[in-house]
Structures are given as C-alpha cells and as structure tokens.
C-alpha positions in Angstrom: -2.6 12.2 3.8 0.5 10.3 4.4 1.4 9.5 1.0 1.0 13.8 0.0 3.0 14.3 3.5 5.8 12.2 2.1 5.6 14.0 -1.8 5.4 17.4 0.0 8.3 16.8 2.5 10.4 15.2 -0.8 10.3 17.9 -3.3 11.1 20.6 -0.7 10.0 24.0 -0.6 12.2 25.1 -3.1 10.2 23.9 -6.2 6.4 24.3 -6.6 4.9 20.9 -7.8 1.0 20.7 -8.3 -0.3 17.1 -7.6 -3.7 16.4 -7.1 -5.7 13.2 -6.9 -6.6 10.1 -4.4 -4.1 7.5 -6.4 -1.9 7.6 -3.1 -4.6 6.8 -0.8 -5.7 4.3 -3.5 -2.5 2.6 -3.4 -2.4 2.5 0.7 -5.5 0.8 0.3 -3.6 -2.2 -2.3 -1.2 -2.2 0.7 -3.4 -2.3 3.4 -4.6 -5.9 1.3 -1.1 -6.8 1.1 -0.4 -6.6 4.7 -3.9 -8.9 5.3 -2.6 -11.3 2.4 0.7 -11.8 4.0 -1.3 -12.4 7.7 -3.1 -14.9 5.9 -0.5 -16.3 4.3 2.0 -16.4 6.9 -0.2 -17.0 10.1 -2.5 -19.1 8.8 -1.0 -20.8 5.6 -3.8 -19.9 3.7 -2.6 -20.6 -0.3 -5.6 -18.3 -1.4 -4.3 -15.3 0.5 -0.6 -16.1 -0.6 -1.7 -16.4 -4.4 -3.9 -13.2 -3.6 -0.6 -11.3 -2.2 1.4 -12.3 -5.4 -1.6 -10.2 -7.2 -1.2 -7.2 -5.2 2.4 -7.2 -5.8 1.8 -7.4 -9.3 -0.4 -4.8 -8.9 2.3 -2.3 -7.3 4.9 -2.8 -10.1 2.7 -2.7 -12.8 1.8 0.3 -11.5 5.5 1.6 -10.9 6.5 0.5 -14.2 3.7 3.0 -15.5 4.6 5.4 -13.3 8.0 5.0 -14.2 7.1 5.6 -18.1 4.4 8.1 -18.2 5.7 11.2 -17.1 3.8 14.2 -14.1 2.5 10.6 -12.6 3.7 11.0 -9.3 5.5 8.0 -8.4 6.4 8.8 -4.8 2.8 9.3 -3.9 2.0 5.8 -5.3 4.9 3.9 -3.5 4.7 6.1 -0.3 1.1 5.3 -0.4 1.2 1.4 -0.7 4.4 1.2 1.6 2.2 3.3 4.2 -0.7 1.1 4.1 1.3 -2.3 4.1 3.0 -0.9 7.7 -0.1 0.7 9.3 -2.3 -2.3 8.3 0.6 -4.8 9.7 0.7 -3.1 13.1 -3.0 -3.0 14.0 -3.6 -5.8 16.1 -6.4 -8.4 14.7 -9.3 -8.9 17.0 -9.4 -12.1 18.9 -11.5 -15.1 18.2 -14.7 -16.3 19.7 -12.9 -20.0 21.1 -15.1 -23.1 20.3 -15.8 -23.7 24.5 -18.0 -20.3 24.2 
C-alpha cells in the first residue's frame, strides 16, 4: 500500500499511469530482511546475517538496474517499496529474551 501511495502521490494527478502488480510489496518484504540482516549484523555481530544483508542489497540493485533498463517497470514502486520495509521493520521493537535465571 505504501509503495502504490508513494507512485500515486509521484506521478500527480495530471497524468494517468496504470500500474498493477505486488512487486512493491515484494520488495518491502527484501527490505524488511535487510532491516533484520543489519540487526543481526550490527547488534549481534552475526557474519551470517552481515553476508546475508550484502545479498539483499544485491538483490535491490540488480533489480534497479532492470528496472532501470526495461521500460513501464515501475521503478519507484520497487525502491519505495524496499526503502519502506527497511524503515518499518527497523522501528518495530524486537521482543525480549527469556534470561538464562528463568
């Protein structure tokens, strides 16, 4: 929903674009796993959720380089999708641990 709120509120209401799909909410998704690589990776200095995060950004620019080639691809939906998932999934709070004393 975000990622066709941010396409919608781009183009304007001056020119009529059709765009159709779930590749934006797809691509909130890959961010949403970024956001929970990086935690990993910079909380817990876990080298399998930092080697995991260098795939997910390999994932978003291979996909903006097709994007950026392939034309009525929509490009903002994709990067307004992953951008929204990385910041929603980095502001959720994680749930606390059960300490060993318990």
């Amino acid at each position: 929903i975000g990622s066709m709120g941010v396409v919608m509120l781009l183009t304007g209401p001056d020119r009529a674009q059709l765009t159709a799909g779930a590749s934006g909410c797809i691509m909130g998704l890959v961010g949403a796993t970024g956001a929970l690589m990086l935690r990993g990776w910079l909380y817990e200095n876990a080298l399998a959720a930092k080697r995991r995060l260098f795939a997910v950004v390999a994932i978003v620019l291979i996909q903006t380089a097709f994007d950026f080639v392939v034309p009525h691809v929509s490009m903002t939906g994709h990067l307004s999708g992953a951008f929204i998932g990385l910041i929603t999934a980095m502001t959720l709070r994680e749930r606390p641990r059960p300490s060993a004393t318990q």
